[in-house]
C-alpha positions in Angstrom: 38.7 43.4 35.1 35.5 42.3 37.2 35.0 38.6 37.1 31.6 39.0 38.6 30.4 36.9 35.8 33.0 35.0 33.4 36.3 33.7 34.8 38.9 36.2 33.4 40.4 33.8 30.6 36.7 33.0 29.3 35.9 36.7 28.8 38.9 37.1 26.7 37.8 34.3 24.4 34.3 35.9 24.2 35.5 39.2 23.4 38.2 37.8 21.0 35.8 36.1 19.4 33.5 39.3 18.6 36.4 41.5 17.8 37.5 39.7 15.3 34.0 38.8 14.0 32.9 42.3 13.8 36.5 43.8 12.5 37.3 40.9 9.5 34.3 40.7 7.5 34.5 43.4 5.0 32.9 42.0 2.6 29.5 43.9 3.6 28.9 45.7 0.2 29.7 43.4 -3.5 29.0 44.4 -6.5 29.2 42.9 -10.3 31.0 46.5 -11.2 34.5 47.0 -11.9 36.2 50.7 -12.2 36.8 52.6 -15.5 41.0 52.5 -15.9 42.4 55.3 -13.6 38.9 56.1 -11.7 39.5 56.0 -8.1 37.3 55.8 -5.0 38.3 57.1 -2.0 36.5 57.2 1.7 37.0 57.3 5.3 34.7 56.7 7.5 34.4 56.5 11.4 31.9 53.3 13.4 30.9 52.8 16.8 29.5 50.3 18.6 28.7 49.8 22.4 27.1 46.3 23.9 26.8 43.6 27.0 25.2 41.3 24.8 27.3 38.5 23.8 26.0 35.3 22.6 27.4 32.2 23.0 29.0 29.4 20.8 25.5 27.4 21.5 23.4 30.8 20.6 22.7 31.3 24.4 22.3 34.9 25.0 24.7 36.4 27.8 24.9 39.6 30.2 28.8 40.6 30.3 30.2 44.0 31.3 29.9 46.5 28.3 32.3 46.3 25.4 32.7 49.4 23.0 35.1 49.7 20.2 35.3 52.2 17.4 37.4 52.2 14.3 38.4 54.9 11.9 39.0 52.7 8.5 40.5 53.8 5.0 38.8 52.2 1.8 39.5 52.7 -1.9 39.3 51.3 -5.2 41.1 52.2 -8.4 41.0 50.9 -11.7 43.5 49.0 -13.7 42.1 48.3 -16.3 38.4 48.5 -16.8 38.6 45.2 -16.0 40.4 45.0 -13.0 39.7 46.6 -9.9 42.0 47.1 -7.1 40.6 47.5 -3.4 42.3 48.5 -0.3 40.4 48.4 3.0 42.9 49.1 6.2 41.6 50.2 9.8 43.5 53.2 10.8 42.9 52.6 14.2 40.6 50.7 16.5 39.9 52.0 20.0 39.0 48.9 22.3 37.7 48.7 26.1 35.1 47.0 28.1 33.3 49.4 30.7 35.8 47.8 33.5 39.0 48.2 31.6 41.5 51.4 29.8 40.8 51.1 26.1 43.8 50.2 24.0 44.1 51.3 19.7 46.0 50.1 17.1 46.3 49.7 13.3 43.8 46.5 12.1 44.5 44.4 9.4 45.0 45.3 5.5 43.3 43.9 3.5 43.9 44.0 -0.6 41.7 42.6 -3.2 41.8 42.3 -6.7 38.3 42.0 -8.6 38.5 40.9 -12.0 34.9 41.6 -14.2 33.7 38.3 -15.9 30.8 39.9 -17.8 30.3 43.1 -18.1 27.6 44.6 -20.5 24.6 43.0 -20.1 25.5 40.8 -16.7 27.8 42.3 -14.8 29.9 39.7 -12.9 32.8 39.6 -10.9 35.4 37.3 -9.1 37.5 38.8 -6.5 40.6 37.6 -4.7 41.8 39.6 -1.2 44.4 38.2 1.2 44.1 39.9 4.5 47.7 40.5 5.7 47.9 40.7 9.6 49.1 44.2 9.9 46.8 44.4 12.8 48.2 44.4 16.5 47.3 40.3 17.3 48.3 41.2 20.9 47.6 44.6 23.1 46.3 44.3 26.8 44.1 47.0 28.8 44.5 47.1 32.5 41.4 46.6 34.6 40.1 50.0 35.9 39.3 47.9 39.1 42.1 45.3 39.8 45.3 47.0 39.1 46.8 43.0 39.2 44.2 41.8 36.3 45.0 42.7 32.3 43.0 41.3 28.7 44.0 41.1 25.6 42.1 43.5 23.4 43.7 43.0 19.7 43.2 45.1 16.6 44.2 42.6 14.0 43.6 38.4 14.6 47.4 37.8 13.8 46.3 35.1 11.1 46.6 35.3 7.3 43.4 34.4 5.4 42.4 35.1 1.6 38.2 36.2 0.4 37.3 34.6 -2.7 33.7 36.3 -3.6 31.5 36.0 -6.6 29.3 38.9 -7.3 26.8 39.9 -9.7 24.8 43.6 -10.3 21.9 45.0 -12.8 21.1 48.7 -13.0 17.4 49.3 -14.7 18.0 51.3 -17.5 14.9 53.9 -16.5 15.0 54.4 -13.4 17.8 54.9 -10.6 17.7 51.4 -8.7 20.5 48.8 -8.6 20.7 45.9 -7.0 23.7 42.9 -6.1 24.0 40.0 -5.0 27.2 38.2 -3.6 28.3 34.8 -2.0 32.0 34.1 -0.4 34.7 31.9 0.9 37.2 32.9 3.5 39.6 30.7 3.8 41.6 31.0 7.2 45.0 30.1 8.3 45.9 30.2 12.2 47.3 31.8 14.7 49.6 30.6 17.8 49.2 26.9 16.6 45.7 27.5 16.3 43.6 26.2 13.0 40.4 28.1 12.6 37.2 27.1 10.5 37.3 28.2 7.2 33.7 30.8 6.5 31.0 31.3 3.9 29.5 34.9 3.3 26.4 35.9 1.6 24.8 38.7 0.9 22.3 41.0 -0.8 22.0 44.9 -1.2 19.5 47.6 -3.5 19.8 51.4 -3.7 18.0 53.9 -4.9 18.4 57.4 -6.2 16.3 59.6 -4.3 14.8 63.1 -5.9 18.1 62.3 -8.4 20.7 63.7 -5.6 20.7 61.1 -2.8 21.7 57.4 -2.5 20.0 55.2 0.1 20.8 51.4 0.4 19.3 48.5 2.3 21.6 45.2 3.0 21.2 41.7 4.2 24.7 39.9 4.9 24.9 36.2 6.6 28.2 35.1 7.7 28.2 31.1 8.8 31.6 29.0 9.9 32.1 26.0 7.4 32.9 23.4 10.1 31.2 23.1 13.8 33.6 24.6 16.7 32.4 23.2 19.6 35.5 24.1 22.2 35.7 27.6 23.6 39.2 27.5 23.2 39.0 27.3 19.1 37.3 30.6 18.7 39.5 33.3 20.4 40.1 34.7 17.2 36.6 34.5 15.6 36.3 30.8 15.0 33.0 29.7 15.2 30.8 33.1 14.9 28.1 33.4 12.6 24.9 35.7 11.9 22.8 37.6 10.0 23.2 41.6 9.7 21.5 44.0 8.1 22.1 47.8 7.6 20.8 51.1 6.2 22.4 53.8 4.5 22.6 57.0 2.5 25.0 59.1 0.7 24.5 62.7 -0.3 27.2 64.9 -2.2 28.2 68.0 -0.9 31.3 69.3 -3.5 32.3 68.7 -6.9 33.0 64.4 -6.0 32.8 64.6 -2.4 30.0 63.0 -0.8 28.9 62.3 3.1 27.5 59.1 4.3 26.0 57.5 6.8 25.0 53.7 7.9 23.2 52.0 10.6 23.9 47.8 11.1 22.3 45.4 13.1 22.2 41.3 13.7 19.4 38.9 14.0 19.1 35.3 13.3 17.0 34.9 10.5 19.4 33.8 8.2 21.7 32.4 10.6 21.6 32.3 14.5 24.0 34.6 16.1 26.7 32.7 18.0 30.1 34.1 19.3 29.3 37.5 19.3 28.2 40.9 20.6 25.1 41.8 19.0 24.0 45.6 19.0 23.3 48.5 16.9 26.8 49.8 14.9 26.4 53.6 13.4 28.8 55.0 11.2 29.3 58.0 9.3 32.2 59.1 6.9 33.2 61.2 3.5 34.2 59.9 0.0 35.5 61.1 -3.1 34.9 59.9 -6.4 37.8 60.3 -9.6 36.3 60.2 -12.8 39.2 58.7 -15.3 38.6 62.7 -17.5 39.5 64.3 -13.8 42.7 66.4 -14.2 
């Protein structure tokens, strides 16, 4: 690929870095809720994103050559018990390529977590558990459109193990359709080719309301911030070091009997924490659930 402006091995940290930023942090939307036993939830949804904006391990903001990636991702949730929630969120596939490059896909990495409910009737609060398994490809290279002799590694899993432990709280009024939820989280992280990365702390905020009684629409405020300070470029070519704040829009109308259409619009600034090791730009998605009431046949 061009090395106009990074040497090639520095863009492959900084893209690394944002992949893995932007493609492990599920944790956008917590709630306090847990299923009914035997109600599922079922969606698939499809994101894009396209930037040359990269910033820095020092928050400096940076031109590169434009990175796009897009992701078609599977998540559900079923109930246990009404208790205890399980949650499955697994990238199908994720299409990667900078502007200079082929663009490369593979599967990303599953991630399974079980959310037990603490309170329920008048607080609802849960504490969740979800080991990410490295299903992911940790290794896939895309040829340069330009140099046939220059390759980078564009992976769509990190190749480490790591486990989410989140706390999360919800209230419903009782006369009017609003919600709100609030969540904080620890991800603690493993390594990968005899490399330790920072352990991370999520937070996060969302409300909803019910519009005209027939559509959803959500607002969200998520910070992710790395627990110790990675000061060596070489530490963060699998996401170590990257924090922000992101926020996002959404709304969900139903079309048929369960099935529902949605669509979402995410962002970063810095107000809750400055950006650092990663690509900052608009992400759109759009996708279709299905909801299972436990009476369903």
């Amino acid at each position: 690929m061009s090395c106009s402006i990074y040497p090639k091995n520095t863009i492959r940290a900084i893209l690394l870095g944002w992949l893995l930023s932007f493609t492990v942090f599920p944790v956008l939307a917590q709630s306090g809720w847990t299923k009914q036993k035997r109600e599922g939830f079922y969606q698939l949804s499809f994101q894009t994103f396209s930037s040359e904006d990269y910033y820095t391990l020092d928050g400096d903001l940076l031109n590169t050559n434009a990175f796009g990636q897009q992701s078609l991702v599977f998540y559900g949730e079923y109930g246990l018990t009404d208790r205890l929630t399980l949650i499955a969120n697994l990238p199908l596939q994720v299409w990667n390529g900078f502007s200079t490059t082929e663009t490369v896909s593979g599967l990303g990495d599953l991630r399974l977590e079980f959310k037990q409910a603490l309170l329920k009737k008048y607080l609802p609060l849960t504490l969740s558990v979800a080991p990410e398994i490295p299903t992911g490809r940790a290794n896939h290279f895309a040829q340069s459109t330009i140099n046939d002799f220059e390759e980078i590694n564009l992976p769509s899993g990190d190749g480490e193990f790591n486990v989410w432990t989140t706390l999360a709280s919800s209230f419903a009024l009782p006369n009017a359709p609003f919600y709100g939820s609030i969540f904080a989280a620890y991800n603690f992280r493993t390594s990968y080719d005899d490399v330790s990365f920072s352990d991370q702390v999520a937070i996060g905020a969302e409300i909803g309301y019910k519009i005209a009684d027939k559509v959803w629409v959500n607002a969200r405020l998520n910070g992710l911030n790395s627990v110790d300070d990675v000061l060596v470029a070489t530490d963060f070519v699998r996401g170590d070091g990257t924090e922000y704040t992101s926020y996002s829009f959404g709304a969900s109308v139903p079309v048929y009997k369960g099935i529902h259409l949605t669509v979402n619009y995410r962002d970063f600034a810095d107000f809750l924490y400055q950006r650092r090791n990663i690509y900052s730009s608009g992400v759109f998605s759009f996708g279709v659930y299905f909801e299972r009431k436990p009476n369903t046949p």
